[in-house]
N, C-alpha and C positions, 0 to 999 in steps of 0.2 A: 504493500500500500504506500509506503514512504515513496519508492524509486517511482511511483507512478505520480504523487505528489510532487517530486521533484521535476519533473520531466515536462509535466503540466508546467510548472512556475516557467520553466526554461522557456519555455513556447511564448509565454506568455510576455516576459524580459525581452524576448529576441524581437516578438511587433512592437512594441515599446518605442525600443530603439530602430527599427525602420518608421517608427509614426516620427519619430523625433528627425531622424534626417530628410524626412518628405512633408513635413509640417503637419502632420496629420495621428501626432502620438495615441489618442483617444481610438479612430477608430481602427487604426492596426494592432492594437492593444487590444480592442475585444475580439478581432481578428483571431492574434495569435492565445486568447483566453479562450475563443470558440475549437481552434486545431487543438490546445493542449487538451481540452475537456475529450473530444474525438480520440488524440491520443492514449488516453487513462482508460477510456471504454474498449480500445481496441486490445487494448494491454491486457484488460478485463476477459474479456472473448475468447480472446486467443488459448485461453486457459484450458476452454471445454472445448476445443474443437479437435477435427482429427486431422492426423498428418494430409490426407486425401484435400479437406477441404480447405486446409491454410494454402494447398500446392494452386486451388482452383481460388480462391480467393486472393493469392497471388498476382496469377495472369490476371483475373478481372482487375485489380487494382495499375498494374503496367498498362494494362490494354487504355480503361479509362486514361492514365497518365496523358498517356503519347496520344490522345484522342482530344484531351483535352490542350497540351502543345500547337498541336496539329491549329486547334479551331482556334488559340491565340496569336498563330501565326496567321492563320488572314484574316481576325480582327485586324491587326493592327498593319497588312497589307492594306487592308478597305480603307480601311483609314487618311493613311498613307498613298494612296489609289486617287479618290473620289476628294481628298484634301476636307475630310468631314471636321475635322478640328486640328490644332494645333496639335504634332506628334511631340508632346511633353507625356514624362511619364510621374503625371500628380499626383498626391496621394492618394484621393479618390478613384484615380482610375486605374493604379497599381491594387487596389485593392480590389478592384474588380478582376482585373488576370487573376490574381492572387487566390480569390473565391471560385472563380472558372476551371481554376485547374485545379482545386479541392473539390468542387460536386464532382466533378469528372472521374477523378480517381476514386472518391469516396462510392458515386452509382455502380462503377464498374469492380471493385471490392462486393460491393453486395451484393451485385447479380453475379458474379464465379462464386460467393460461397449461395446462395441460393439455390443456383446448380446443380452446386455438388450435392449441395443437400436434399434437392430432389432425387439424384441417382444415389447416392446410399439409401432413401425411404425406398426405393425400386427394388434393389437388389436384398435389403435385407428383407421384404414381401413375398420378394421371389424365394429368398432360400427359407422362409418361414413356411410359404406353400410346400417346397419339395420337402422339408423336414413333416408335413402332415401325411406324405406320399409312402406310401408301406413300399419298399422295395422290394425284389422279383427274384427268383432263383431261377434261371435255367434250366430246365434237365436235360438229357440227351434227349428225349423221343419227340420235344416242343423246338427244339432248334433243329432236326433233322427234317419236320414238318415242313419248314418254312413258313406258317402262314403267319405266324408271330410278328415278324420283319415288317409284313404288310399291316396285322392290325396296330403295330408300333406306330407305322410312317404314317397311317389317316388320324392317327390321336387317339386312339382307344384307349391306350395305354399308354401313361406315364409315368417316371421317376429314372430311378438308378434300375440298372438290371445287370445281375449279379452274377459270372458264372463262375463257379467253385473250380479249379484247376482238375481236381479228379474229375471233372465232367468230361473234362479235355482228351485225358486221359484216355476215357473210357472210351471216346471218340477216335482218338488215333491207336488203342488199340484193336478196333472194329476196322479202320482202315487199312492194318495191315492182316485183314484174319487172310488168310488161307481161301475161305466159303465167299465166293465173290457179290451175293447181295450183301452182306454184313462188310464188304469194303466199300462197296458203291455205296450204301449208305453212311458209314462213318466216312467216307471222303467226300460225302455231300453237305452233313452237318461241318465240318471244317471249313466250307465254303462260304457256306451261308454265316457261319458266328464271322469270318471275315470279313462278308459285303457290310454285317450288321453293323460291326463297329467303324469299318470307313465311309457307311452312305446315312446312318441314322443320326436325326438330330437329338438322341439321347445320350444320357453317358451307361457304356458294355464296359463294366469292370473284372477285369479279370484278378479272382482271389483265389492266395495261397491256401484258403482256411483249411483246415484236411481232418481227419479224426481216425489215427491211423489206429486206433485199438478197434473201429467200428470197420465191419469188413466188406457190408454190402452199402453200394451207392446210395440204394434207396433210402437206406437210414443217417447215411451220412449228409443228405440232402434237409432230411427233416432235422437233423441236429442242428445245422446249419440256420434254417429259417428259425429253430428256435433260439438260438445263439443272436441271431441280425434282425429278428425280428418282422420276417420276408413274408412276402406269402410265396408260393411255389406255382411255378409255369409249367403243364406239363400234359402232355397226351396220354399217361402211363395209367390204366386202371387201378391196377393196386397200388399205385403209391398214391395214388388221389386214395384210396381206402386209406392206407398207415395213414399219411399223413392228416387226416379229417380224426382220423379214431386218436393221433398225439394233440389235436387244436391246432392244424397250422392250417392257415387257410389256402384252401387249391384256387387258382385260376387252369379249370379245363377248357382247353382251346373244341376239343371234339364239344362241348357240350355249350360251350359258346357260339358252336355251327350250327348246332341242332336248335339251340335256341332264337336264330333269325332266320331260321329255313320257312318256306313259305306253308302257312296252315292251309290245309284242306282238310274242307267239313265232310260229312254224307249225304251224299244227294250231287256233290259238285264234279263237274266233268271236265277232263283237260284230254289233249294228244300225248300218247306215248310209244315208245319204238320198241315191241316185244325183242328180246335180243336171243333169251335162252328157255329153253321148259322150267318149271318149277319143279322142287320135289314132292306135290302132290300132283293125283291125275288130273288132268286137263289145263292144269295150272301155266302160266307162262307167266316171266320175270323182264320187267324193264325198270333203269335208273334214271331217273331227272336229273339232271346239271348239274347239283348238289351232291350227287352221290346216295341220294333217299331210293331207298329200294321198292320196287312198285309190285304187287303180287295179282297176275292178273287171271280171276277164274274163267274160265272157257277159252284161255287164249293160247293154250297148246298148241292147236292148228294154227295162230298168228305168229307164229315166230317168224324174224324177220321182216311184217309187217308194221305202218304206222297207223293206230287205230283209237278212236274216240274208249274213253274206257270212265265209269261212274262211279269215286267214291263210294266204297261200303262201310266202314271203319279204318281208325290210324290207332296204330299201334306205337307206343316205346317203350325200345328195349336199350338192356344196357348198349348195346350197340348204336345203338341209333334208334330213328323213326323207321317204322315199315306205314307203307301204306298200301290198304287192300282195296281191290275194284272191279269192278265186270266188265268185259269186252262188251265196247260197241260195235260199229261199222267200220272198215275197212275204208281209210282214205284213199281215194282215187290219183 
């Protein structure tokens, strides 16, 4: 408090004696009593702010500066120009520079910490949002899926997404098995956690975490979300079972499909393309674009045909939706 009292008087001394050699002591005196008091506050201030916003309240205070230089060099061109008055530099109208280039500096101070102050209220919102965002565990059978990637990139899903190193693992040793669907597949999830973390606007962490006394993934998965608090990402039937029966919560992608798949009631009739027989008699089987399995009675004889078919009942099962229906007519 002293040194800001002292500091204050200083300012206050120093217009004094410029009022005294411009005949004008009185008001460069409240001049420099007006800058010291601004001094003491700034002094004040500076105390609670953070390094970010002294750096931005900075430049705004230089910018103002030289902005306000700038506008007293062609006052006193105009001046000097158009011959508006005598180019004497009076007290009164030193004292006017003198104030010019104080709002200047002082507006342009306030608006870089105002700034700043806006973007730290941003950024700490934003990470107060992601801190409310439950974070995601990978497992192998939802990153070899791919469809994750895509509900990622529309916004379905956000935060951190977590994947455990032994996922990796478990990944590249499927890539090197021997049984060539079990490579093609572990060499496809290693593609896709690739594209994920260099084309998605989230953050794909990849963690050392491991629990090497726990021998199966699937449990080391759920130790994991209970450790970080995650819910778990995952195609895998039974470990969406452990993991529901330990409290962690599953995000199932299969059951996320089946849940925006298109409802058909009874009674309602669409086109479908019998492909194969059913395994009852007379039965014939067609898929919808979705993958929902179509069971069609009397359509044995339509195999290979596309034919109007009627809603009887829908079924779900763990697997999916079935949906049962009767052959219509034969499109032409």
């Amino acid at each position: 408090m002293k040194s800001r009292f002292i500091g204050a008087l200083f300012l206050v001394l120093i217009g004094i004696f410029l009022g005294l050699l411009t005949e004008q002591p009185l008001l460069l005196g409240l001049l420099g009593l007006a800058v010291g008091c601004y001094y003491a506050l700034l002094d004040l201030s500076l105390k609670k702010v953070t390094h970010r916003r002294l750096i931005g309240s900075s430049i705004g205070g230089v910018t103002g500066f030289v902005l306000g230089i700038l506008t007293i060099l062609s006052i006193l061109q105009a001046i000097t120009y158009f011959r508006l008055a005598p180019f004497e530099l009076e007290g009164t109208f030193l004292a006017t520079l003198v104030f010019t280039l104080f709002a200047f500096t002082f507006f342009g101070f306030y608006l870089g910490s105002l700034y700043i102050k806006k973007m730290e209220q941003g950024i700490r919102e934003s990470q107060e949002r992601a801190a409310q965002i439950s974070p995601k565990l990978l497992d192998t059978s939802v990153i070899i899926d791919g469809r994750i990637a895509e509900i990622i990139e529309i916004g379905f899903l956000e935060g951190q997404f977590i994947v455990p190193k032994f996922i990796i693992k478990e990944m590249q040793n499927m890539a090197d098995s021997g049984d060539r669907l079990k490579r093609e597949r572990g060499r496809r999830g290693l593609d896709i956690l690739n594209r994920m973390r260099a084309d998605l606007p989230v953050d794909i962490i990849i963690t050392d975490i491991d629990y090497p006394h726990i021998s199966e993934v699937d449990s080391k998965l759920v130790a994991a979300a209970e450790e970080l608090g995650a819910k778990i990402a995952t195609n895998d039937f039974n470990l969406n079972k452990v993991a529901k029966l330990e409290g962690v919560q599953v995000l199932n992608i299969n059951e996320l499909s089946n849940a925006v798949k298109p409802v058909y009631i009874p009674g309602e009739t669409f086109e479908i393309e019998v492909i194969k027989e059913g395994e009852e008699d007379e039965q014939g089987v067609g898929y919808l674009e979705d993958g929902t399995m179509v069971v069609v009675e009397d359509g044995q004889n339509h195999v290979g045909d596309t034919i109007n078919v009627t809603v009887t009942s829908v079924i779900q099962t763990s697997a999916g939706r079935m949906i049962f229906t009767e052959a219509g007519r034969i499109e032409d």
